[in-house]
C-alpha positions in Angstrom: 5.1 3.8 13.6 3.1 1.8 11.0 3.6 -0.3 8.0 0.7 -1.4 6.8 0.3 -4.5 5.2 -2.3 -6.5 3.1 -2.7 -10.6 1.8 -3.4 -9.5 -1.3 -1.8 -8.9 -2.6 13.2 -9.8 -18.7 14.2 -10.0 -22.4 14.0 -7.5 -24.7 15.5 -3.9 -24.9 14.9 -1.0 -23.3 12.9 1.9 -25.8 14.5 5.0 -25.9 11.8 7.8 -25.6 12.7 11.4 -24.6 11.2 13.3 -21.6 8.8 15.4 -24.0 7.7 12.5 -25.6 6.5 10.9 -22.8 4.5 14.1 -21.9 2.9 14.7 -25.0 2.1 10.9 -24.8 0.3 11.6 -21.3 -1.8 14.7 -22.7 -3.7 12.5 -25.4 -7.2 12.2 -24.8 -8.0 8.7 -22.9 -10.7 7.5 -25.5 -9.0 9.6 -28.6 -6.1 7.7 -27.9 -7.5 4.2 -28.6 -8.5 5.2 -32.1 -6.3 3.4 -34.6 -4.3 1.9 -32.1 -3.3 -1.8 -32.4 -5.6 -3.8 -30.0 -5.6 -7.1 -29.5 -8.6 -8.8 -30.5 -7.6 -12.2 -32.2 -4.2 -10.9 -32.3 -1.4 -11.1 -29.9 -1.3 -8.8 -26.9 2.5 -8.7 -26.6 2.7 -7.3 -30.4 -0.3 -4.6 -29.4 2.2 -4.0 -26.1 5.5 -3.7 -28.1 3.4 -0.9 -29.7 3.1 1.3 -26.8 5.9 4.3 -26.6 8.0 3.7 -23.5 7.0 0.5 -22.8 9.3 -2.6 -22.6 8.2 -6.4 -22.4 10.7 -7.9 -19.6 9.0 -11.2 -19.2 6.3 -13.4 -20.1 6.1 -15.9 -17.3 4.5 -19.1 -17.2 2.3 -19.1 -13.9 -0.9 -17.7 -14.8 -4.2 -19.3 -14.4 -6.2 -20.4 -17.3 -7.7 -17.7 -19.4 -4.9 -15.0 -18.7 -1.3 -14.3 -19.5 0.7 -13.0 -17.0 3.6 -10.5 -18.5 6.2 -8.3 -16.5 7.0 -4.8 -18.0 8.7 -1.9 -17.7 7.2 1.8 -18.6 9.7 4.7 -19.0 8.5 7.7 -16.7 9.0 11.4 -16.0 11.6 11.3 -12.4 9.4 14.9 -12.2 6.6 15.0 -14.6 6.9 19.4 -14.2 10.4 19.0 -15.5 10.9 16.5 -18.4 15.2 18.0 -17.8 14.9 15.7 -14.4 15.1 12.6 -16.5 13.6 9.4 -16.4 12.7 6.1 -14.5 11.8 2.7 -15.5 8.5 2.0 -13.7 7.8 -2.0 -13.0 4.7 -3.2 -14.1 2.8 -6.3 -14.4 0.0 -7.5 -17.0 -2.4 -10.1 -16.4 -4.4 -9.9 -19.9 -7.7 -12.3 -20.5 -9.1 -9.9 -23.4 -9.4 -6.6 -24.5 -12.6 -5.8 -24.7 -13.0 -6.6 -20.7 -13.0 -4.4 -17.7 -9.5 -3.7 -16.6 -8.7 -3.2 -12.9 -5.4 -1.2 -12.3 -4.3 -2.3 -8.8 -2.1 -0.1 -6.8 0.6 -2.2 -4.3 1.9 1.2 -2.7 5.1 -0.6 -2.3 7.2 -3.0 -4.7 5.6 -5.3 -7.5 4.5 -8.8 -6.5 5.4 -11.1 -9.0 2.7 -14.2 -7.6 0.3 -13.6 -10.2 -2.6 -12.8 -7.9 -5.7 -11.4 -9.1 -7.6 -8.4 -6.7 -11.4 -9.6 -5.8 -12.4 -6.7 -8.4 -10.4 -8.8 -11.0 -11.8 -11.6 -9.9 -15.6 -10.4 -9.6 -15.3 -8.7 -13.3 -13.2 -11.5 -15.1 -11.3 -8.5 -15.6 -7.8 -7.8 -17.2 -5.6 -6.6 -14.3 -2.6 -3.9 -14.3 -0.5 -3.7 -11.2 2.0 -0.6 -10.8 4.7 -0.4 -8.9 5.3 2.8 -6.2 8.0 4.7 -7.4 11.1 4.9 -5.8 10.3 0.8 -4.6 11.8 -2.3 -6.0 13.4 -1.5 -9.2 10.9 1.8 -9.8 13.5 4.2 -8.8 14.8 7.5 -10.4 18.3 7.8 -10.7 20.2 10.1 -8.0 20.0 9.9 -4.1 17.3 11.3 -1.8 13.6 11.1 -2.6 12.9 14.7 -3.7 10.9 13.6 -6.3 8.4 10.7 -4.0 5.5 12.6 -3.5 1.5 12.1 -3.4 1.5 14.3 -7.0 3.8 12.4 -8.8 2.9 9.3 -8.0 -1.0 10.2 -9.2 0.8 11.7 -12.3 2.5 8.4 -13.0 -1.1 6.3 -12.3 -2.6 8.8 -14.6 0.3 8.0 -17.4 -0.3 4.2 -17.2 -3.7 4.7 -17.7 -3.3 6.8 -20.4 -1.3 4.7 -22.6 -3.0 1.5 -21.4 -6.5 2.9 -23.0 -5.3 2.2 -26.2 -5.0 -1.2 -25.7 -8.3 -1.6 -23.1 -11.1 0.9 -24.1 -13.7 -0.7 -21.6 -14.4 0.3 -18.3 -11.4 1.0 -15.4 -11.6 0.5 -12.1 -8.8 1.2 -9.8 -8.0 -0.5 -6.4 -5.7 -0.9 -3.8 -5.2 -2.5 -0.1 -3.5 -0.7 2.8 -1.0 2.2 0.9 -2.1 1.1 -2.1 -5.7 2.1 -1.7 -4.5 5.4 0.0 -2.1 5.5 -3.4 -5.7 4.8 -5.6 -7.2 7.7 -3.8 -4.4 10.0 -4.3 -4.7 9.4 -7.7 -8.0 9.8 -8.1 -8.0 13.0 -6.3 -5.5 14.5 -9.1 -7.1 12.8 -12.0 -10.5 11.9 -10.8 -12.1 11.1 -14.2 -9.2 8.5 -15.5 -11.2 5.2 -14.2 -15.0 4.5 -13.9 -14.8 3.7 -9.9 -12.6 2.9 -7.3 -12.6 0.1 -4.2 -10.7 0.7 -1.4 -9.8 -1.3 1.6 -8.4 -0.4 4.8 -7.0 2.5 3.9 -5.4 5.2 6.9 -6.3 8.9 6.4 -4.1 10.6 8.4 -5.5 14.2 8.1 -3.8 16.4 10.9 -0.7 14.7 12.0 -0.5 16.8 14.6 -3.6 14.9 16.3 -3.4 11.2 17.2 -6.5 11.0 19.1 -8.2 9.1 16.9 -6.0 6.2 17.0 -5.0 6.3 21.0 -8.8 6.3 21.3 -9.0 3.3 19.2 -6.3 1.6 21.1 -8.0 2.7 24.1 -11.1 0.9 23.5 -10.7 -1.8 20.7 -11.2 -6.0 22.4 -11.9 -6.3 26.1 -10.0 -4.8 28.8 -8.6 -7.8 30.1 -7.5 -8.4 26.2 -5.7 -4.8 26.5 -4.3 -5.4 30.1 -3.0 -8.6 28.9 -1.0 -7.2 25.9 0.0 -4.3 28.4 1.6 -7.1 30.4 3.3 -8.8 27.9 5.2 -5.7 26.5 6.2 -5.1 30.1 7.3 -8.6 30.4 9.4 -8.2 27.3 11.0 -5.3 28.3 11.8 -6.2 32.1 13.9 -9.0 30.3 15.2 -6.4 27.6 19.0 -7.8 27.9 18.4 -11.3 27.3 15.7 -10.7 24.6 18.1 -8.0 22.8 21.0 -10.6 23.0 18.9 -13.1 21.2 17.9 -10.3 18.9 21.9 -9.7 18.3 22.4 -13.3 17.9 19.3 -14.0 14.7 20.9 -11.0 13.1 24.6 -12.1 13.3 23.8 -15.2 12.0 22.2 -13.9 9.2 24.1 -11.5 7.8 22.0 -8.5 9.2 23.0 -5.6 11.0 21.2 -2.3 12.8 22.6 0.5 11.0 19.7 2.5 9.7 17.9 2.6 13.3 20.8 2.2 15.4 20.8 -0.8 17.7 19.3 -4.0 18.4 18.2 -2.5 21.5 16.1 0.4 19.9 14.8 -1.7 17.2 13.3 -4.0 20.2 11.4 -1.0 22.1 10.1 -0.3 18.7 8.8 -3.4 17.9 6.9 -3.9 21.5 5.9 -0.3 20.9 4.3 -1.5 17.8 2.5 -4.5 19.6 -1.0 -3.4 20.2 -1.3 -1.7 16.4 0.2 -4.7 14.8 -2.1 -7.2 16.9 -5.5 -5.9 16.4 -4.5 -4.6 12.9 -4.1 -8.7 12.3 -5.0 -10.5 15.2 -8.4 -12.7 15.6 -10.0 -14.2 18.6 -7.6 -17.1 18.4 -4.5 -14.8 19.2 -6.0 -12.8 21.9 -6.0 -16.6 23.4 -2.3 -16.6 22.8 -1.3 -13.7 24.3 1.8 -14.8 27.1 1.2 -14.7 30.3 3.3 -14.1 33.5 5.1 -17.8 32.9 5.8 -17.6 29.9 9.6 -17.9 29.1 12.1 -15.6 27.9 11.8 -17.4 24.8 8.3 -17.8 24.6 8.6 -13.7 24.8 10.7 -13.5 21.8 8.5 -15.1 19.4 5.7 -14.3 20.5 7.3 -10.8 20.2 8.4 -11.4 16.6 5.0 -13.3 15.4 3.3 -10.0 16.5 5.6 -7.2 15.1 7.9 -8.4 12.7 11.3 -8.0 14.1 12.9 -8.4 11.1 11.4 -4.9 10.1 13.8 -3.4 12.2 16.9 -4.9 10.5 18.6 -3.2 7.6 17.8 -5.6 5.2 14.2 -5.4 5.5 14.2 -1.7 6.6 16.3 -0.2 3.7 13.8 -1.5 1.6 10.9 0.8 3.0 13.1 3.6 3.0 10.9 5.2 1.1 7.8 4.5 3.0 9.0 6.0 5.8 10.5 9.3 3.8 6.3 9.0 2.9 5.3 9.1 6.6 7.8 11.9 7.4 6.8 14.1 5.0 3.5 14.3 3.8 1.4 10.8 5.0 2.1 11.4 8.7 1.2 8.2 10.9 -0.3 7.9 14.0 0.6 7.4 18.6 0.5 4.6 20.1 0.0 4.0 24.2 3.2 4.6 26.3 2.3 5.7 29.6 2.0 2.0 30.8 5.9 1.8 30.1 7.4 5.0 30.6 9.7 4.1 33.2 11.0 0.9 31.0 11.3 3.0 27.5 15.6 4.0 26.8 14.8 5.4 23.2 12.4 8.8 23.2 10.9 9.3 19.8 12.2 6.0 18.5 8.7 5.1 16.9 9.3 8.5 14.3 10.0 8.3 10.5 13.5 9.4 11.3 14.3 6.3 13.0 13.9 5.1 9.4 15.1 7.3 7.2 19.0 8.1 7.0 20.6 11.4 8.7 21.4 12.7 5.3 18.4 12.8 3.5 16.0 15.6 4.8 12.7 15.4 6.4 10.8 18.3 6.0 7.0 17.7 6.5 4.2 19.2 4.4 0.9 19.5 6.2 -1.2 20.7 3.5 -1.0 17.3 1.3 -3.5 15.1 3.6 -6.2 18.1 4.3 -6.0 18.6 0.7 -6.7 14.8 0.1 -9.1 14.5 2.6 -11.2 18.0 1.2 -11.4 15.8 -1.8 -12.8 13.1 -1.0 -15.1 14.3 1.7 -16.7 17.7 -0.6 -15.9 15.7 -4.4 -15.0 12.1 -4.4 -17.5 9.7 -6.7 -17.8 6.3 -7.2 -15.6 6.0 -4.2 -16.2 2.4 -2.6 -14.3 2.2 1.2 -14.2 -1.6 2.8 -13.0 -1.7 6.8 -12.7 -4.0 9.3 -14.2 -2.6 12.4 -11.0 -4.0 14.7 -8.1 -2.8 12.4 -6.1 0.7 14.0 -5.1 1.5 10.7 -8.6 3.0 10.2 -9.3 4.5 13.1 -9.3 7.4 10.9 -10.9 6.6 8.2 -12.2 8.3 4.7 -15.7 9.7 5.0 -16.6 10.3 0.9 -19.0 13.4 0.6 -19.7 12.6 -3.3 -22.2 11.1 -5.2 -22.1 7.2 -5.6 -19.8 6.6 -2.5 -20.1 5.1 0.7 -17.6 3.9 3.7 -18.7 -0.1 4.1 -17.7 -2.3 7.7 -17.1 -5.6 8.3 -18.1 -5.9 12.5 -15.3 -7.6 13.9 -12.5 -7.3 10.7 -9.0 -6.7 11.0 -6.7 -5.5 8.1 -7.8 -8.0 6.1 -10.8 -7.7 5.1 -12.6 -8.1 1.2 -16.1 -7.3 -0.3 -16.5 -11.1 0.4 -16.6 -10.5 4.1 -19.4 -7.9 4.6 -22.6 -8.9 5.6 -25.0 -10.0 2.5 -27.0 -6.5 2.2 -23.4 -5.1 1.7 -21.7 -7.2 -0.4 -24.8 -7.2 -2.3 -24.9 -3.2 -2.4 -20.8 -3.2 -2.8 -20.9 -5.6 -5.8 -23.7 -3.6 -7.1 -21.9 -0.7 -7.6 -18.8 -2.3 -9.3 -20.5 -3.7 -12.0 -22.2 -0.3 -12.8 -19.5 1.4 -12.5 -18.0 -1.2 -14.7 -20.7 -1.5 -17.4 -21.7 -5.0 -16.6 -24.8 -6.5 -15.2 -23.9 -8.3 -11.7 -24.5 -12.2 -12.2 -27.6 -13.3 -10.4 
């Protein structure tokens, strides 16, 4: 089980455009389509946005830095963009506009929209203008209708390609696309389906879970990653935890009673504890640093100690129905086409009540159907190893999220490391000839000589 994480990160009415509207909208030419178009220059960006078919201002907040304006939309979508008769969604959005005639990066969350008006390092490095999209079927991105028939790696490149379509009109200079966690794997999708709709692309620590069938990779990770008295140490503390299963479930029981929560969705406190000590040695190198192997509890530590420990480490609010029926849909991901990868059991066998409690289906109601495709990720993967250009992978040497990684075959890519980074890592942290050679390649790929 994963759920992969990253630091980085309503006013007027709705326009009424039909479902062949918005496809004839998304087969204009990028470039064609910013010919005529209102841009704005010394004008006002929020008239030249108000312009744009399907696209509604919700918000102009106040909490931008100096230079940009951050604005909160929403872009009506194709629910299936093969079948306008499926409908449409509103697709949250938000703007952080400095000028038109800069760079803009559109930055892929994966999950919901994060209204803290954060700009990516590409952003950043470019003074660019910066376009985050929501993942449909998150937050308030989602097609009308139960299940999740329509969440898949396609249509969620199709409604990347859409944005950037329309957006063009607005910013004809340079694109780059970027995304942390899922929402680089999301910026990868999408380039695979429509490589050619940005200039370059800057990934970091992005899973590629190719045969879903094989976990190796990440068991051998696991296997290996720290010292072994760092891994015999975490081995001991999930033991610990679960030898005193009753009293740690009971003040699982108790933090959920008091507030408000419940265990529906995976079944019981007691489940949704051997899930999260499951979860412990992914979730501790994927974030941890020297300063938390130090922290690890040892054989005093109290029952207590345990639990928060327990809970700094995995998150054991996850597991609750309030945090977990919002990643639904990340999990109706995992089971059918993104796959996810083992982690170590033998050490607790004999303590373990719940078989196969790590699976998407923990996660993902009885009702809705899991059926898994595995042709999506070798299809991906083919991609990127035989076709995938201006392709720009950051790691962290230490993060299990990666043990699989993306190895780009095209031209102008390359897979970068930071020795010793977690899940957490930015251009900023590789060593000088990287960053140097990483930053290099943005501003080409951007059209913009890199500052001395």
């Amino acid at each position: 089980m994963r759920v992969w994480t990253r630091r980085r990160l309503l006013t007027s009415a709705a326009s009424a455009v039909s479902a062949a509207g918005l496809a004839a909208t998304a087969a204009v030419p990028a470039r064609a389509a910013a010919a005529g178009r209102p841009r704005p220059g010394d004008g006002d960006i929020v008239a030249a946005l108000r312009a744009l078919p399907g696209l509604r201002l919700i918000e102009e907040r106040q909490d931008a830095e100096p230079g940009y304006r951050h604005l909160v939309l929403g872009l009506r979508q194709p629910a299936d963009h093969t079948n306008p008769a499926a409908g449409t969604f509103e697709q949250r959005l938000t703007l952080l506009h400095t000028a038109a005639d800069r760079p803009t990066v559109l930055f892929s969350t994966g999950y919901h929209a994060v209204l803290t008006p954060r700009r990516t390092e590409p952003a950043v490095l470019l003074g660019a203008n910066q376009l985050q999209v929501e993942h449909r079927y998150f937050g308030t991105s989602r097609p009308a209708g139960p299940g999740y028939a329509h969440l898949t790696i396609r249509q969620a490149a199709d409604d990347h390609h859409r944005v950037v379509r329309l957006f063009r009109r607005i910013y004809p200079s340079a694109w780059i696309s970027t995304g942390g966690s899922k929402g680089g794997m999301a910026s990868v999708y999408h380039r695979r389906f429509h490589p050619h709709d940005v200039d370059g692309t800057v990934v970091y620590s992005a899973p590629n879970n190719v045969d879903d069938r094989d976990d190796s990779a990440c068991l051998r990770f696991l296997d290996a990653v720290g010292t072994p008295a760092d891994r015999a140490a975490l081995a001991a503390a999930q033991r610990a935890i679960l030898l005193r299963r009753a009293d740690l479930v009971a003040r699982y029981e108790a933090w959920a009673a008091g507030s408000g929560d419940t265990f529906r969705i995976v079944g019981s406190a007691d489940k949704a504890l051997e899930i999260a000590v499951l979860r412990v040695p992914f979730m501790f190198w994927q974030r941890g640093t020297a300063a938390d192997v130090a922290a690890i509890p040892g054989p005093g530590a109290t029952t207590g100690e345990l639990y928060q420990w327990l809970d700094d480490t995995a998150g054991l609010s996850l597991y609750a129905d309030a945090a977990a029926r919002r990643y639904i849909p990340y999990w109706y991901q995992i089971g059918t086409q993104l796959g996810y990868g083992s982690v170590p059991t033998a050490h607790l066998a004999d303590l373990l009540r719940h078989p196969d409690g790590i699976e998407a289906r923990s996660f993902v109601p009885r009702d809705v159907p899991l059926r898994f495709d595995p042709a999506a990720m070798p299809d991906i993967d083919r991609w990127v190893r035989r076709r995938g250009s201006r392709l720009l992978f950051v790691n962290g040497s230490q993060d299990p999220a990666v043990a699989e990684h993306f190895r780009p075959g095209g031209p102008d890519s390359r897979v970068l490391w930071v020795p010793g980074g977690n899940h957490n890592v930015d251009i900023a942290d590789l060593s000088p000839a990287d960053r140097a050679s990483a930053q290099d390649a943005l501003f080409r790929w951007a059209g913009q000589v890199m500052p001395a």
